[in-house]
C-alpha positions as CSV (number, residue, x, y, z in Angstrom):
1,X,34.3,21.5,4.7
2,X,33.2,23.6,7.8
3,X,29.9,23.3,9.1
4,X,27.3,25.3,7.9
5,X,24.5,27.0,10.2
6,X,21.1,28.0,9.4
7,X,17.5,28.7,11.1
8,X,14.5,27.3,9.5
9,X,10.6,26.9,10.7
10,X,10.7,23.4,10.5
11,X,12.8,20.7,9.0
12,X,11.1,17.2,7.6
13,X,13.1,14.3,7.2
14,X,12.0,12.1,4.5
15,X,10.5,12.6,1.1
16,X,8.0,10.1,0.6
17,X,4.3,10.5,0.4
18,X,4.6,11.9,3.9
19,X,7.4,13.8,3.6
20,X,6.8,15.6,0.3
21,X,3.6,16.6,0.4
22,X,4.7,17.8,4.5
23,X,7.2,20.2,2.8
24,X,4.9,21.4,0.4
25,X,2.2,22.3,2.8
26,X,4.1,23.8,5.3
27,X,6.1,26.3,2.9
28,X,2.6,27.0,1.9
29,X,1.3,28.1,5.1
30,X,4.5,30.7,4.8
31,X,6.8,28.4,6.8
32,X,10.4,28.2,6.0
33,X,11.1,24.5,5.6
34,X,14.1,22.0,4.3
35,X,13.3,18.3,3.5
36,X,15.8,16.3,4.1
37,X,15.8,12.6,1.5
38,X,19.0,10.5,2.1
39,X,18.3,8.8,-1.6
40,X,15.5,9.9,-4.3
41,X,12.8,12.1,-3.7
42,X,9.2,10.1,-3.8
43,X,10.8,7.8,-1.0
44,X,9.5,4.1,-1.0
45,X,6.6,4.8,-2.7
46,X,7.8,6.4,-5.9
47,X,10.9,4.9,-6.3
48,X,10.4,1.4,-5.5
49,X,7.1,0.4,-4.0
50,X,3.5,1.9,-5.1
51,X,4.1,3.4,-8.1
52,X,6.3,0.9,-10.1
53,X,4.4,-2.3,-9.2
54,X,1.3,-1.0,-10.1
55,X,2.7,-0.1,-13.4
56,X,4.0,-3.2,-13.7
57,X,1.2,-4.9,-12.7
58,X,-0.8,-3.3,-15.3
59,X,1.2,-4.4,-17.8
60,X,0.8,-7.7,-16.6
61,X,-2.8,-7.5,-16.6
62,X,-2.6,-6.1,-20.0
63,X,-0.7,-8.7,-21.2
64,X,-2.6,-11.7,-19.6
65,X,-5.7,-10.2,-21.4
66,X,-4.0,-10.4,-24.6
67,X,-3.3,-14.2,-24.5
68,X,-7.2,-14.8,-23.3
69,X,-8.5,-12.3,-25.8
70,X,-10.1,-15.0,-28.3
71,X,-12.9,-15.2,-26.3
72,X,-14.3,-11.8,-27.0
73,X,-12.2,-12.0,-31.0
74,X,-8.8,-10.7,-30.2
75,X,-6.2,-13.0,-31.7
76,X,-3.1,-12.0,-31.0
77,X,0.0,-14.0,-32.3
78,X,3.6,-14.2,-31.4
79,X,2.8,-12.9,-28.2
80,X,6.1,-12.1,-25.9
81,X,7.3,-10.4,-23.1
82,X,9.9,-7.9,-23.1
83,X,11.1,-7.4,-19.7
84,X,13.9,-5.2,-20.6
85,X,11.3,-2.6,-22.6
86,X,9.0,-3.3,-19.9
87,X,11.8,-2.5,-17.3
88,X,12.6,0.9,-18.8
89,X,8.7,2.2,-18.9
90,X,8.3,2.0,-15.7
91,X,11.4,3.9,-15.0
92,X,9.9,6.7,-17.0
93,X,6.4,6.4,-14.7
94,X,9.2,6.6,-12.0
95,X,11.1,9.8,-13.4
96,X,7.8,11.4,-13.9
97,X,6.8,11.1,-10.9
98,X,9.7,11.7,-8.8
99,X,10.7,14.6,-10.9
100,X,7.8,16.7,-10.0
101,X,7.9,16.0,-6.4
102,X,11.3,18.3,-6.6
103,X,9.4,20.6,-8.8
104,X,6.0,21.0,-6.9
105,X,8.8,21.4,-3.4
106,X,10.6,23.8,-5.4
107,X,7.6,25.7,-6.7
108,X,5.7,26.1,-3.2
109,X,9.3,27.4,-1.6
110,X,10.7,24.3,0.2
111,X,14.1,23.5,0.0
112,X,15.2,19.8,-0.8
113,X,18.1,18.5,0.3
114,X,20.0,15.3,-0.7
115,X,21.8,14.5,2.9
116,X,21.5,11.9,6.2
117,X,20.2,13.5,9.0
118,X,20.0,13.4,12.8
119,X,18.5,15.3,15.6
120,X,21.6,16.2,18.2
121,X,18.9,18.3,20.6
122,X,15.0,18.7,19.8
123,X,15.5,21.6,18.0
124,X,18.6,21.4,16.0
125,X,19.4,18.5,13.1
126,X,22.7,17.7,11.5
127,X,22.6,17.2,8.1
128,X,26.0,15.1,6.9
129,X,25.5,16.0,2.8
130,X,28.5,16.3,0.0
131,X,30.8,15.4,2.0
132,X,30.6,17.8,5.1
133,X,27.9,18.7,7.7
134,X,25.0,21.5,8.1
135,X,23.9,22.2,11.1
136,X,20.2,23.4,10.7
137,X,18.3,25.2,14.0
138,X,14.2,25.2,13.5
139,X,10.7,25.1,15.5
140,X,9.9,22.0,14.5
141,X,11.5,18.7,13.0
142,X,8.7,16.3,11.2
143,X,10.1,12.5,11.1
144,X,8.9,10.9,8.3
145,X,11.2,8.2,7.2
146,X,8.8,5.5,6.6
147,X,9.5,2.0,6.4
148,X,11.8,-1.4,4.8
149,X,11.5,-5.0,4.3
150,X,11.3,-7.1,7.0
151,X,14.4,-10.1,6.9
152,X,13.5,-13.2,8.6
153,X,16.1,-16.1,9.4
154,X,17.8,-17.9,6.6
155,X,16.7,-16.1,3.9
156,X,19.4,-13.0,4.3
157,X,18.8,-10.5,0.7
158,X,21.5,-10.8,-1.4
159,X,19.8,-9.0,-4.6
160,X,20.2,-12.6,-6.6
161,X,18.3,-15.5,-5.3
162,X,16.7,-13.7,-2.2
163,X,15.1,-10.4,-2.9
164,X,13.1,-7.9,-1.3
165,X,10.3,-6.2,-3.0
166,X,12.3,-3.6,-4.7
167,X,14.7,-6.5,-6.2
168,X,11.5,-8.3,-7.3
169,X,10.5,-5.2,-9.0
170,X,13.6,-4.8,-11.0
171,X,14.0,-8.5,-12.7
172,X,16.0,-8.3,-15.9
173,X,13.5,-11.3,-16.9
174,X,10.6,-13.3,-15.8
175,X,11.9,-16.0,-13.4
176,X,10.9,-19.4,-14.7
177,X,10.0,-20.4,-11.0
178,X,9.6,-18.1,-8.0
179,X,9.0,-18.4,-4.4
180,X,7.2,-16.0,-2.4
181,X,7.1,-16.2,1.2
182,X,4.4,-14.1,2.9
183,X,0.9,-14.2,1.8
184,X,0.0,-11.0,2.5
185,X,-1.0,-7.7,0.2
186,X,3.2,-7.6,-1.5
187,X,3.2,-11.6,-1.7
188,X,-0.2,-11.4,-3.5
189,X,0.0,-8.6,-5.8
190,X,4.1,-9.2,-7.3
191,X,3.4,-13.3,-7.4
192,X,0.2,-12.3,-9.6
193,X,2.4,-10.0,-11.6
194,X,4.5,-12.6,-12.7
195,X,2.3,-16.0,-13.1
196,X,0.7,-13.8,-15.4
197,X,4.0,-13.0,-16.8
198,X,4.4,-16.9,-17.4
199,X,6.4,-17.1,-14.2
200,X,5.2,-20.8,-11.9
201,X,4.7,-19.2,-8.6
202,X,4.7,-20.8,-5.1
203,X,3.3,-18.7,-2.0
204,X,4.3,-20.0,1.6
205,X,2.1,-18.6,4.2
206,X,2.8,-19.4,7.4
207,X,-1.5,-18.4,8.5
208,X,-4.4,-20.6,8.4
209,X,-5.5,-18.0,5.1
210,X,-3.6,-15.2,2.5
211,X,-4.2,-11.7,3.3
212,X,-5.1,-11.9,6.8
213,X,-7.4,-9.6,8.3
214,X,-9.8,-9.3,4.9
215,X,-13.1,-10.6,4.8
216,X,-13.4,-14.5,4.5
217,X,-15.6,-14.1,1.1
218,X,-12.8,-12.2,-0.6
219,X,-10.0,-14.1,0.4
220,X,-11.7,-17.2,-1.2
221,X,-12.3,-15.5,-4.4
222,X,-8.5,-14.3,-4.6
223,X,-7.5,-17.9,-3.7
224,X,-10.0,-19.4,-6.7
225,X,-8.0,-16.8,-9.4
226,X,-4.7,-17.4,-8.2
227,X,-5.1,-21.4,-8.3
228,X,-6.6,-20.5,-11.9
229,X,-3.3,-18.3,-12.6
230,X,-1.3,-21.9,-11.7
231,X,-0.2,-20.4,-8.4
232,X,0.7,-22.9,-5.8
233,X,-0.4,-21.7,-1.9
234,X,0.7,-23.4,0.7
235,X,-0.4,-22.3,4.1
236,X,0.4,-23.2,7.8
237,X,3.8,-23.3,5.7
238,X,7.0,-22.0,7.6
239,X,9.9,-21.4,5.4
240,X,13.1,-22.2,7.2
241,X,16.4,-22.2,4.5
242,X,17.2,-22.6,1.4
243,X,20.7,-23.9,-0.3
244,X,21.9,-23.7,-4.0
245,X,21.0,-27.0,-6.0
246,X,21.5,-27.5,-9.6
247,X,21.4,-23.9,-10.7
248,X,18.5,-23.1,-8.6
249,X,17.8,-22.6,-4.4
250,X,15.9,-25.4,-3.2
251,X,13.7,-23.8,-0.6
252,X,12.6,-25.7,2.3
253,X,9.1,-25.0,4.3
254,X,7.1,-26.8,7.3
255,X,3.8,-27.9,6.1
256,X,1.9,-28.7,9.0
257,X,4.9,-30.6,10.3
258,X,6.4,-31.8,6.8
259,X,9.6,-30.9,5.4
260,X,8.2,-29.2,1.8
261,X,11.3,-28.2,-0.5
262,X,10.0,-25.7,-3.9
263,X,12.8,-24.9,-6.5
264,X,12.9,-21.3,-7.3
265,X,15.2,-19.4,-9.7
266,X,14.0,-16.4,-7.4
267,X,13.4,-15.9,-3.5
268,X,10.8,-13.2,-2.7
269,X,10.3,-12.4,1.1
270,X,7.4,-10.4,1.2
271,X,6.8,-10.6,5.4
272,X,6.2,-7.6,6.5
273,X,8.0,-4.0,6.7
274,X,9.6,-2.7,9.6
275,X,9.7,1.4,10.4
276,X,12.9,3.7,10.3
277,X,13.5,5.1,13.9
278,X,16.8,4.0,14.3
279,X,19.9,6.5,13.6
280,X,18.1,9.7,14.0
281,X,18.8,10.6,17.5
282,X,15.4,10.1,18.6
283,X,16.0,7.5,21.7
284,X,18.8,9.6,22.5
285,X,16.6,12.4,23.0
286,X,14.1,11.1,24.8
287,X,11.6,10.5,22.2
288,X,9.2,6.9,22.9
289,X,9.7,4.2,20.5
290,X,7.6,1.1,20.6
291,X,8.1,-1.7,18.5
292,X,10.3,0.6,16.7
293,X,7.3,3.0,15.8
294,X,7.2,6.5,17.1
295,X,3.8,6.9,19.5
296,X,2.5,10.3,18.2
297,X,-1.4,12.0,19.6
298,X,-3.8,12.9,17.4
299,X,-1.8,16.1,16.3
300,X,1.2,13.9,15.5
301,X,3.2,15.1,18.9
302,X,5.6,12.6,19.9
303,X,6.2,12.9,23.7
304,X,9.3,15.6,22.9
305,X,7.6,18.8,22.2
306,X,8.9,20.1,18.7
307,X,9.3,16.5,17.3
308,X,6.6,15.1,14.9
309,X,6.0,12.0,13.4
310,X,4.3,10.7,10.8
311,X,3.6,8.0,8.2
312,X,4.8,4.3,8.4
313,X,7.0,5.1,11.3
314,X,4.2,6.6,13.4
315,X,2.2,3.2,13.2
316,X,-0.1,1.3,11.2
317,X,-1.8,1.6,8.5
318,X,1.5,1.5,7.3
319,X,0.0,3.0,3.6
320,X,0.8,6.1,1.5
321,X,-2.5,8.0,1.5
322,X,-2.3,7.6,5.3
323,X,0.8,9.5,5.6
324,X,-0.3,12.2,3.1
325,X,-2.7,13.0,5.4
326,X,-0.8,13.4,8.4
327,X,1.4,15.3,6.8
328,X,-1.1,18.1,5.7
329,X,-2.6,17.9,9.2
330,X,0.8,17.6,11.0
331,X,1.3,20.9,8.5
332,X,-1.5,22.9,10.0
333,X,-0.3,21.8,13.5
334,X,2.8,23.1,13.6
335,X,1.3,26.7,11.4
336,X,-0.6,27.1,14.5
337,X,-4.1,26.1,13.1
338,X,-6.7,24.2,14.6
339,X,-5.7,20.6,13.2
340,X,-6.1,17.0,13.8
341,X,-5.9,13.5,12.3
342,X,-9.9,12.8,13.1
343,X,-11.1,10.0,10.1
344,X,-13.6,7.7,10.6
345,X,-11.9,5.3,8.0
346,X,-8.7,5.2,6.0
347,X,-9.7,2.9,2.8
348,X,-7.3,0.3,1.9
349,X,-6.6,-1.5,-1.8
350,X,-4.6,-4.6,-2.4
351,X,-4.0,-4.7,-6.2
352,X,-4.7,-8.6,-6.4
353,X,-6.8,-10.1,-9.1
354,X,-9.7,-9.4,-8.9
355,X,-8.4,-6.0,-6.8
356,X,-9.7,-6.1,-3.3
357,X,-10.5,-2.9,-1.6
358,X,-12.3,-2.0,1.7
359,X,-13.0,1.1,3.9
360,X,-14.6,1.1,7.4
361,X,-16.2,-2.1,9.1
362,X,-16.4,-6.3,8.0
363,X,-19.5,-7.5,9.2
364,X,-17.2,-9.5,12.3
365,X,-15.5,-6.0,13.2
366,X,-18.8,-4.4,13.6
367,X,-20.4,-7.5,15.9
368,X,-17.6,-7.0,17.6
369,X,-18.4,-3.7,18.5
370,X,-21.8,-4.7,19.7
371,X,-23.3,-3.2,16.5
372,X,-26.5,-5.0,14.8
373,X,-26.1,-4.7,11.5
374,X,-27.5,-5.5,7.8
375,X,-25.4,-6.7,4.8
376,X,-26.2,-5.7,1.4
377,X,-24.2,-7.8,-1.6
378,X,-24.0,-7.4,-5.2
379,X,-22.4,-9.3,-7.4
380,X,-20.2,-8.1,-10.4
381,X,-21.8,-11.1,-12.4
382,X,-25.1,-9.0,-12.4
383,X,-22.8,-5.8,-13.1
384,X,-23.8,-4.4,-16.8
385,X,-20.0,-2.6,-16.8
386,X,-18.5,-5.7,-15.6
387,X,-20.4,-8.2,-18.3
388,X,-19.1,-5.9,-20.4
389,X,-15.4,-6.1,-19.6
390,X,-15.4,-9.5,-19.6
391,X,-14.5,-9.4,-16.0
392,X,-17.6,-10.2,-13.5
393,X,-15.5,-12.2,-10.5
394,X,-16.5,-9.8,-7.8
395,X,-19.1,-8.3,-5.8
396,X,-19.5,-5.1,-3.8
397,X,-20.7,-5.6,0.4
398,X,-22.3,-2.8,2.1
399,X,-22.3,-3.3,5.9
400,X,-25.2,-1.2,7.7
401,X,-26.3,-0.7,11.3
402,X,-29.8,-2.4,11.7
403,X,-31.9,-0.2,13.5
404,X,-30.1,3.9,11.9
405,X,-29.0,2.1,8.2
406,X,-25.8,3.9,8.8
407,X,-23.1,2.8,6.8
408,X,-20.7,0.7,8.9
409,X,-18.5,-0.4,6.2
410,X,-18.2,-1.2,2.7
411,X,-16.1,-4.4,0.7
412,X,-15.3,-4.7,-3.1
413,X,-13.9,-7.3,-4.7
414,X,-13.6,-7.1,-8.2
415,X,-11.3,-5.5,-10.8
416,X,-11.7,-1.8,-10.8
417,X,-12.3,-2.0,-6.7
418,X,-9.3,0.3,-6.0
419,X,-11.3,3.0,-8.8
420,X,-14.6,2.8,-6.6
421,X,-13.6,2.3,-2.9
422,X,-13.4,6.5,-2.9
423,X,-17.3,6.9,-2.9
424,X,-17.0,4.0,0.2
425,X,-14.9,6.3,2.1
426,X,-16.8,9.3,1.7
427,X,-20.0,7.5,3.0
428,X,-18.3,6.6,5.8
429,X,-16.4,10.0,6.4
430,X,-20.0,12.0,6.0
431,X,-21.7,9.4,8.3
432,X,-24.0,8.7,5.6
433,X,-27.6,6.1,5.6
434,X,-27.7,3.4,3.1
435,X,-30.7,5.9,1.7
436,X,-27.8,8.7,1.0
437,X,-26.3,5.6,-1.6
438,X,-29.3,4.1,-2.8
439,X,-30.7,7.7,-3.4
440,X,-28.1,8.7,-5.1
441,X,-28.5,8.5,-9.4
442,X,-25.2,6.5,-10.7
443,X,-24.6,6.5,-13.9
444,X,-25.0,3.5,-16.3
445,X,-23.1,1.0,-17.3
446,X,-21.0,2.1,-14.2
447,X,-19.2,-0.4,-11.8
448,X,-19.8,2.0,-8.9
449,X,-23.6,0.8,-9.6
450,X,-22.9,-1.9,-7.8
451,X,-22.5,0.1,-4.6
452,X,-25.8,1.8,-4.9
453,X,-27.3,-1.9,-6.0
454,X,-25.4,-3.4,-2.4
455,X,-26.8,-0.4,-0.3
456,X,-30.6,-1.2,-1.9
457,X,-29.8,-4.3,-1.1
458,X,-28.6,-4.0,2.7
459,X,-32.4,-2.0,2.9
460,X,-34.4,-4.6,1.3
461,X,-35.1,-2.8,-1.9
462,X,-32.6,-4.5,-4.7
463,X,-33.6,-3.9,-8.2
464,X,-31.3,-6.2,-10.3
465,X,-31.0,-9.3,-7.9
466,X,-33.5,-10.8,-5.6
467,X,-34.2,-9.5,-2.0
468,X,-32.8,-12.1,0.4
């Protein structure tokens, strides 16, 4: 098959939250455009990450309500798991989802592309698709190919005992015994999935604490429902191998110096993820890469004018909402408009139980910055909603500056967290007082009350706890 040639405005490379929603802004703005997606459009996040273990993870939730339901008189009986059932509804979530990215690229006037693609100059990318090449000439070429597991030593995926998080997302059947090693947010939410799937979990950590970098309070209240959920965490634990014994792998950690060896019928490494720079031509060209991220400014320039980056591969956050951001911005960049990424926050949500879900400042970031500052705190246990639900492990913090009663930063912890961090981030974005939340008429019986109650709180003026 001869190669093909073809001029375009811009090419993207990558169809994930980035790389999508970069396609469908761009033909917007009246720009021809091709995105290129080696596998399934919705990249990581569709496919295999976001999407699918948060509808397995409500299931899970679902399900472990079920078996505790007496206490507010649900019986249920005969209650089972079907992971196969289970399995195949959240492939439909999946085919919704992924299905209408094609359609909404389609609609707008982007063409997708199924094809592996490399830059060979900064302004022309060879697509190798179907068996023969295109060679595609445009104005600008968006990298968006996002990120993968991190492999450590002596736990090499193999898709049967060691998994990544996509194989731990696609059990045929609840593992009697797993092993997760990492502690952070993927170690924490897919090891809750399945304890409460009847699975005995054991998290090695190699930190002093899980989920590193979150506010002390939380972290403690996450540890307190996992040890309830019969989780095992070990910390300061180093995993170093594992070897088949008796139809099971016999993992071995360093426990504060100790040899520590759990049995698990699965091996979940859940370390970290890595970004995809490699392949694409990029060093080849010129183009910075540190630590295997792509440096990019403020308009998502790499150093090479006419290459873009965005997403997991353009740095941390590595999240999804981050990148569908840059992408609109990276959009209106490249159509000539007046575009930057300028946030104040990007909120993050770890889907935990309880959820855990922050934007802006922890009380130690803002000292840090020389700030003097105010904490309000209110606890789901006083929470109407959350009495309600059954569910009052949580509270809400609202971080303040002292002397303006601007809000610094705001903390939930608490089931429903990941519903109510948006109002966080938008008092943050708008540079709003504590008197814009507490002002503000929520309704009731709300959870987002209890940020209003945490901001009257941070000012002195709490209604439904006492003033400290």
């Amino acid at each position: 098959m001869a190669d093909q040639k073809m001029r375009v405005d811009a090419v993207v490379i990558g169809s994930g939250p980035g790389g999508y929603v970069a396609g469908i802004r761009l033909a917007q703005l009246g720009k021809k455009t091709i995105v290129v997606e080696k596998d399934k459009p919705g990249g990581i996040c569709l496919n295999v990450g976001c999407i699918p273990s948060k509808a397995l993870i409500n299931a899970a939730k679902t399900y472990d309500k079920l078996r505790h339901g007496a206490k507010i008189g649900i019986l249920a009986d005969n209650l089972r798991v079907d992971m196969g059932t289970m399995q195949s509804w959240k492939g439909e979530v999946v085919g919704k989802l992924t299905g209408g990215v094609k359609t909404l690229l389609k609609s707008n006037g982007a063409e997708f592309r199924v094809g592996t693609a490399r830059l060979t100059s900064p302004r022309t990318v060879e697509i190798a698709e179907n068996g023969g090449k295109s060679v595609v000439e445009a104005d600008a070429v968006v990298v968006a190919t996002g990120s993968r597991p991190i492999e450590i030593p002596g736990f090499k995926f193999d898709g049967q005992r060691i998994v990544d998080s996509t194989g731990a997302l696609d059990f045929k059947a609840v593992p009697e015994r797993l092993v997760v090693i990492g502690g952070g947010y993927i170690g924490i939410e897919i090891g809750t999935l399945y304890a409460k799937l009847g699975a005995k979990v054991t998290v090695l950590e190699a930190l002093p604490a899980i989920l590193p970098g979150n506010d002390p309070e939380i972290v403690a209240l996450v540890a307190r429902k996992l040890k309830a959920l019969g989780v095992d965490v070990l910390t300061g634990a180093k995993a170093k191998g594992w070897v088949e014994k008796g139809g099971r792998a016999a993992v071995t950690a360093d426990v504060g110096g100790k040899d520590v060896t759990v049995e698990a019928d699965k091996v979940l490494v859940a370390v970290g993820r890595r970004p995809n720079s490699e392949g694409l031509g990029l060093e080849e060209l010129g183009v910075r890469i540190e630590r295997g991220f792509v440096p990019v400014d403020r308009q998502l320039r790499t150093n090479v004018p006419g290459i873009y980056a965005i997403g997991d591969v353009a740095g941390q956050p590595m999240l999804a909402h981050k990148a569908s951001h840059e992408a609109e911005v990276v959009a209106e960049v490249i159509a000539g408009h007046p575009a930057e990424m300028d946030v104040r926050c990007i909120p993050a949500v770890i889907f935990s139980d309880p959820e855990v879900a922050t934007a802006g400042l922890t009380v130690e970031e803002a000292k840090q910055r020389g700030r003097d500052v105010k904490v309000g705190k209110f606890p789901f246990a006083a929470l109407g909603r959350a009495i309600a639900n059954a569910d009052t492990d949580g509270f809400v913090k609202v971080v303040i500056d002292a002397g303006t009663q601007e809000v610094l930063g705001i903390q939930v912890v608490g089931n429903g967290a990941s519903d109510i961090i948006a109002e966080a981030a938008l008092a943050i974005e708008m540079g709003a007082v504590a008197g814009d939340i507490s002002l503000t008429i929520h309704a009731h019986p709300t959870l987002p009350e209890a940020i209003m109650e945490a901001a009257k709180a941070a000012m002195g003026e709490a209604i439904h706890i006492l003033n400290r």
